[in-house]
SELUMBA-279369 format. One record per atom (N, C-alpha, C): z negated, x negated, y negated. Coordinates in steps of 0.02 Angstrom, whole numbers, padded with zeros to 5 digits, always signed. Example, Ala and Ser with C-alpha at 12.3 -4.5 7.8 and 13.67 -1.06 7.14 Angstrom:
2
-00390-00660+00284 -00390-00615+00225 -00390-00660+00165 -00354-00642+00112 -00357-00684+00053 -00394-00645-00002 
This chain:
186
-00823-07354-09916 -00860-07335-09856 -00930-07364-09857 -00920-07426-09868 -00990-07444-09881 -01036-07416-09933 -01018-07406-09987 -01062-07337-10040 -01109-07286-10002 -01064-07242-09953 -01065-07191-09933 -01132-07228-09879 -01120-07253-09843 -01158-07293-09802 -01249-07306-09821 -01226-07339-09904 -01291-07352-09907 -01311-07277-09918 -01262-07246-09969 -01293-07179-09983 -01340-07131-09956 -01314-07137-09878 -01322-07090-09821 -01397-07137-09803 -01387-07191-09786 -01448-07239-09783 -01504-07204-09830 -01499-07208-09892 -01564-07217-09953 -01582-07133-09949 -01517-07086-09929 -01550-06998-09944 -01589-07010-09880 -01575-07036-09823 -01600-07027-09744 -01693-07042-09756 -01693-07094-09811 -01760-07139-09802 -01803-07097-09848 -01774-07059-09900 -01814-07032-09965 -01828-06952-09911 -01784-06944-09864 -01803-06870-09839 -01852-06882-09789 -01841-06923-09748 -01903-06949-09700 -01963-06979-09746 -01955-06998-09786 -02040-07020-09831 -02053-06944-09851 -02009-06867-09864 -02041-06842-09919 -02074-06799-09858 -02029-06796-09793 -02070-06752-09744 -02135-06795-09732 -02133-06848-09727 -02198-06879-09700 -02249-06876-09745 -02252-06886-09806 -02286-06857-09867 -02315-06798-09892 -02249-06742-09878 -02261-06681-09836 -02319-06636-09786 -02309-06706-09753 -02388-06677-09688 -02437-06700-09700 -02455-06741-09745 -02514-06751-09770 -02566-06710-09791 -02615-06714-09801 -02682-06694-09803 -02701-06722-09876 -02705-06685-09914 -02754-06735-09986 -02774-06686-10040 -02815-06716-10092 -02870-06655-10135 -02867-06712-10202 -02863-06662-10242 -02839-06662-10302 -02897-06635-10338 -02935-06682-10370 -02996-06646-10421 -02969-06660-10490 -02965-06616-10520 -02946-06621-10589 -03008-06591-10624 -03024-06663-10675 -03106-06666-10733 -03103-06593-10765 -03027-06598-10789 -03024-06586-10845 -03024-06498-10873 -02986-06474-10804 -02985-06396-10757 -03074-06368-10732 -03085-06429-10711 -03151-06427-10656 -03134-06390-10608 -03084-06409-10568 -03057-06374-10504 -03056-06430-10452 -03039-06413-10394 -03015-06440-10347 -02972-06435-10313 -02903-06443-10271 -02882-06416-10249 -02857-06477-10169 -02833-06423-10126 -02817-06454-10058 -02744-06446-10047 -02715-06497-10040 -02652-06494-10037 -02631-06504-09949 -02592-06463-09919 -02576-06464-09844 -02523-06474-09843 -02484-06523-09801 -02420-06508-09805 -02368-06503-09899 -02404-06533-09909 -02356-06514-09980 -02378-06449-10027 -02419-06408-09986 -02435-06340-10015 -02494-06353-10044 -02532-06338-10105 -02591-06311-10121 -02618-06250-10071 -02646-06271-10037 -02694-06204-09981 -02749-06195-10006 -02806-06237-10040 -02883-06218-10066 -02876-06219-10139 -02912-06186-10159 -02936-06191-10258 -02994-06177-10244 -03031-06233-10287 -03113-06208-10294 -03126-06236-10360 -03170-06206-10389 -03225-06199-10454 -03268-06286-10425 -03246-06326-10486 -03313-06366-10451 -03378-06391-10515 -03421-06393-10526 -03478-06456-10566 -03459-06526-10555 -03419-06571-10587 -03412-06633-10585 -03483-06646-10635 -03462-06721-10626 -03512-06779-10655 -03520-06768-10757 -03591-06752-10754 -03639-06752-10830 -03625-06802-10858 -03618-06798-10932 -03620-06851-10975 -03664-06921-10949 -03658-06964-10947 -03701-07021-10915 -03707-07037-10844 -03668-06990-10824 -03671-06981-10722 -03572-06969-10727 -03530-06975-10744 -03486-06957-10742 -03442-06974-10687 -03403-06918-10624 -03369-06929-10590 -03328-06986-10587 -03316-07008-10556 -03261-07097-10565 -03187-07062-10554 -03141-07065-10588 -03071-07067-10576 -03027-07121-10545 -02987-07094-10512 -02934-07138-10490 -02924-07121-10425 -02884-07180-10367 -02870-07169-10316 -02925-07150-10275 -02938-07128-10217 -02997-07123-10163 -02968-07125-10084 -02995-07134-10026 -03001-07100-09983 -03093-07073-09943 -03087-07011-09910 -03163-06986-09886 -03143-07056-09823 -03232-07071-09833 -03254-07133-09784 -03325-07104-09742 -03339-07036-09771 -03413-07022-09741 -03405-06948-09735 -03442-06907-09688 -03450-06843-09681 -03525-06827-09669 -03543-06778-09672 -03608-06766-09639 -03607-06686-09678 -03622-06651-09642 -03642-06571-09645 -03706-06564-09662 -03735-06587-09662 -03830-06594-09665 -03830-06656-09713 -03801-06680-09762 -03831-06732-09787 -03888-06717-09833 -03903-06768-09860 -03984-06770-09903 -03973-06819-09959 -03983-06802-10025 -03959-06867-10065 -04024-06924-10076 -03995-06972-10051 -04018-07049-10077 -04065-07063-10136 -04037-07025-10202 -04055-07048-10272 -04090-06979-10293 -04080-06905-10271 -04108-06873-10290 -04142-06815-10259 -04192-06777-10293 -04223-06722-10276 -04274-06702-10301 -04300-06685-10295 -04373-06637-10311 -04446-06670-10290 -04506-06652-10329 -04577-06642-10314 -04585-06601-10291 -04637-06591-10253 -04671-06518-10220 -04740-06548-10223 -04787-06491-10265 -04841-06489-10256 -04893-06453-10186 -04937-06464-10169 -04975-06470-10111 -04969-06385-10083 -04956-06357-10150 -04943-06290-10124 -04872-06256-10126 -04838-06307-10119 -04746-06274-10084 -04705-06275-10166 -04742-06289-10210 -04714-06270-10280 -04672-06328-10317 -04607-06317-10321 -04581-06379-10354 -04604-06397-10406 -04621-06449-10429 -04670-06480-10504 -04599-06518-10551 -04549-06541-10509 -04518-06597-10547 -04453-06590-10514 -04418-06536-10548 -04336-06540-10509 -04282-06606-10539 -04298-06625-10555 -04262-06689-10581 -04286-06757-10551 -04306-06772-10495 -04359-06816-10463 -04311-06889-10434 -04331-06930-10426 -04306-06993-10368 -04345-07010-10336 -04324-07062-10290 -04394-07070-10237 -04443-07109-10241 -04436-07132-10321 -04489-07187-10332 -04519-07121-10399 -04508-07068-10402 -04562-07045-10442 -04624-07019-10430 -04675-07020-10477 -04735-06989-10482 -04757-06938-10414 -04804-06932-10374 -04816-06867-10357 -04869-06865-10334 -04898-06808-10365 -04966-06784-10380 -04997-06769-10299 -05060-06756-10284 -05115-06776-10238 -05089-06711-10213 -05071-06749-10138 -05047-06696-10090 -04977-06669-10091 -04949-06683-10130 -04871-06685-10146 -04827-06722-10116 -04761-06720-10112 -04725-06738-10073 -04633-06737-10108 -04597-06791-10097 -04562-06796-10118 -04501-06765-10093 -04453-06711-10118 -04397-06671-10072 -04322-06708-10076 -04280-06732-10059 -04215-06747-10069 -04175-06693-10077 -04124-06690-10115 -04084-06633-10142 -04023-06623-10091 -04018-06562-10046 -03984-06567-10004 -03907-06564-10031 -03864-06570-10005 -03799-06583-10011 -03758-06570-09943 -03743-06493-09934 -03726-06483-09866 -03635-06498-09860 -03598-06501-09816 -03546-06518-09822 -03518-06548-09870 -03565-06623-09853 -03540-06689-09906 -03484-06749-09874 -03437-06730-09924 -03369-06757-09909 -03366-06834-09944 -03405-06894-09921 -03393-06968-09979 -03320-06994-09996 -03315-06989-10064 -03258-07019-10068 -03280-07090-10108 -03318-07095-10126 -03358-07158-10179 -03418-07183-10164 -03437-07252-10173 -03526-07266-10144 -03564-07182-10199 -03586-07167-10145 -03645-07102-10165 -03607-07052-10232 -03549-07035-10207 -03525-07001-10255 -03478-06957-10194 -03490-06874-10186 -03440-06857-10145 -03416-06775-10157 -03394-06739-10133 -03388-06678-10142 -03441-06647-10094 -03477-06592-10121 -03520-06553-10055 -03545-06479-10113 -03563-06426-10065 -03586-06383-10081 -03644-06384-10135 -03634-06337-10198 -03708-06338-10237 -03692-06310-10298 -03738-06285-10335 -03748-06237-10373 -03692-06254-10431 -03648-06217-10487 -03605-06235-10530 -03639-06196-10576 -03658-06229-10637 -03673-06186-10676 -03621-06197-10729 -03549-06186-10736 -03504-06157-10755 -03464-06239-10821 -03519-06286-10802 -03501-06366-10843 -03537-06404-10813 -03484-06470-10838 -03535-06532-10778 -03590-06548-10802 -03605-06534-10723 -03662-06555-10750 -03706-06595-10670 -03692-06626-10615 -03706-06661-10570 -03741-06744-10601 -03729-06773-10543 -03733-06844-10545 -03690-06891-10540 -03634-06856-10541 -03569-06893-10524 -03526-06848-10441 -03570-06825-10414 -03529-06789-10358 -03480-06729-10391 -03446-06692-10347 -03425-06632-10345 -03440-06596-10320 -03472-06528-10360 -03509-06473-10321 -03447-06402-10304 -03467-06368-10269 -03425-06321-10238 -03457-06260-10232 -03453-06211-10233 -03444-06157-10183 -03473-06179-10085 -03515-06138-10082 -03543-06156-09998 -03473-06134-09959 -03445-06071-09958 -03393-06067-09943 -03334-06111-09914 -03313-06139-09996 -03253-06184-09986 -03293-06241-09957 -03343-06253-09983 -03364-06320-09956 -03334-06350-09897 -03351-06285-09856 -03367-06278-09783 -03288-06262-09776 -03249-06255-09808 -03159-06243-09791 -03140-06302-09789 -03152-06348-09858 -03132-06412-09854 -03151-06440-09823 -03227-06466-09811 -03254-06517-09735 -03208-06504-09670 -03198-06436-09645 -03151-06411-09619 -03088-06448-09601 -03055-06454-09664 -02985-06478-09656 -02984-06554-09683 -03028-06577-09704 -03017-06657-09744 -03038-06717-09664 -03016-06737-09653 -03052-06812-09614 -03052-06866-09640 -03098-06936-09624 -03091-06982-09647 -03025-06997-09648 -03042-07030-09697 -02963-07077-09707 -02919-07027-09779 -02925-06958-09780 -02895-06929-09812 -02902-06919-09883 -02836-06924-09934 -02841-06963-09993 -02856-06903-10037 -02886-06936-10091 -02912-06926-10147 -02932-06940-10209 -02867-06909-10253 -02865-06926-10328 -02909-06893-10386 -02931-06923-10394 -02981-06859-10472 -02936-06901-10545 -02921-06856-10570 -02901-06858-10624 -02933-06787-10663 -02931-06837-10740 -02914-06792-10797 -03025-06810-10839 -03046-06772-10886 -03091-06809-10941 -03139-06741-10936 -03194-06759-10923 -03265-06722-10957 -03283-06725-11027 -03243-06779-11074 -03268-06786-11126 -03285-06739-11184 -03218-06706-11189 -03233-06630-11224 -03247-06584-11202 -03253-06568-11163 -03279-06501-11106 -03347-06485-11132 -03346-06426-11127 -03418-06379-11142 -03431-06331-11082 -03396-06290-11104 -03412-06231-11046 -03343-06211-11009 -03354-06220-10954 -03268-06188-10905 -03271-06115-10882 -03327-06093-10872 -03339-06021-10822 -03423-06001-10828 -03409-05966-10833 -03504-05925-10780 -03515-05949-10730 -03591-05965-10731 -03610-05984-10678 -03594-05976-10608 -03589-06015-10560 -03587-05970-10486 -03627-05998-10428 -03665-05941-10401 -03710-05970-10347 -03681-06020-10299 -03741-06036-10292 -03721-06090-10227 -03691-06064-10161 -03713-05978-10133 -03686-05947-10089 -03645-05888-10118 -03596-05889-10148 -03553-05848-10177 -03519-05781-10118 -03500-05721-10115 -03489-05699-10088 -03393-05674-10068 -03359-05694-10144 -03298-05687-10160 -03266-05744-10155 -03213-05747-10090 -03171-05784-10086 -03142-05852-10130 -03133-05891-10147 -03076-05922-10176 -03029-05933-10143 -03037-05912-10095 -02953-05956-10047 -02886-05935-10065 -02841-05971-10077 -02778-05957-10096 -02741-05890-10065 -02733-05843-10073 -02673-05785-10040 -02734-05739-10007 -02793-05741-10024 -02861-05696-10004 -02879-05647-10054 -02897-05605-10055 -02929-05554-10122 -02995-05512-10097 
């Protein structure tokens, strides 16, 4: 009787952890795919195309949770020159670079930026089909805006898997894409 006891005990505790586990919220970046995905409830609900972190900028792996949001963010470390007449001079810029008479320094926007790392996060921006960022995860404007959506602080986040051999994953895709990725959409 007592067997049965604990038995009934240990299935009771593994079914209540797997529902509670279950309702969770969490995103799954895999290097190695260059995907992302949103897990609801136990379900994969989002897939997106993403640009992880360039040779020398490389995404950080391991555990995470998002600690920062902002829909409008602006990056810190990077952006652009603009010359006196609206013309970018230096798309590769920081804020301690060069800029020419009458010029002005631009920060590289990053709209629905999700932090999961000091200055490393998921947000909307151009994929040109291999990593190639600063260490963030770029998206689809779209999903971006699906995942900010459904992620809140606190909610976890694993990146796994290697940029090391990777070359090319896909064709390019704009930053405002017009075709879905959402799971069960066409």
């Amino acid at each position: 009787m007592k067997t049965f006891t604990n038995y009934v005990i240990v299935l009771s505790a593994l079914l209540w952890g797997s529902a509670g586990m279950a309702s969770e919220t969490r995103v799954i970046i895999n290097l190695s795919d260059q995907r992302v995905s949103l897990v609801e409830r136990g379900r994969i609900t989002l897939v997106s195309p993403i640009a992880s972190g360039k040779p020398g900028w490389l995404t950080p792996t391991g555990n995470f949770n998002i600690f920062n949001k902002d829909i409008d963010h602006l990056s810190r470390s990077f952006g652009s020159v603009v010359d006196a007449y609206g013309r970018v001079v230096n798309s590769s810029a920081t804020p301690s670079t060069f800029l020419p008479r009458g010029g002005h320094y631009r920060p590289a926007p990053m709209p629905y930026f999700m932090e999961f790392s000091p200055a490393v996060g998921m947000h909307a921006g151009y994929l040109p089909g291999y990593p190639a960022s600063h260490g963030c995860v770029r998206m689809p404007r779209d999903l971006a805006a699906l995942f900010f959506q459904r992620v809140q602080i606190g909610t976890r986040v694993t990146v796994v898997g290697s940029t090391l051999n990777l070359a090319r994953v896909r064709k390019a895709i704009p930053m405002l894409p017009t075709v879905p990725y959402v799971s069960g959409q066409r």
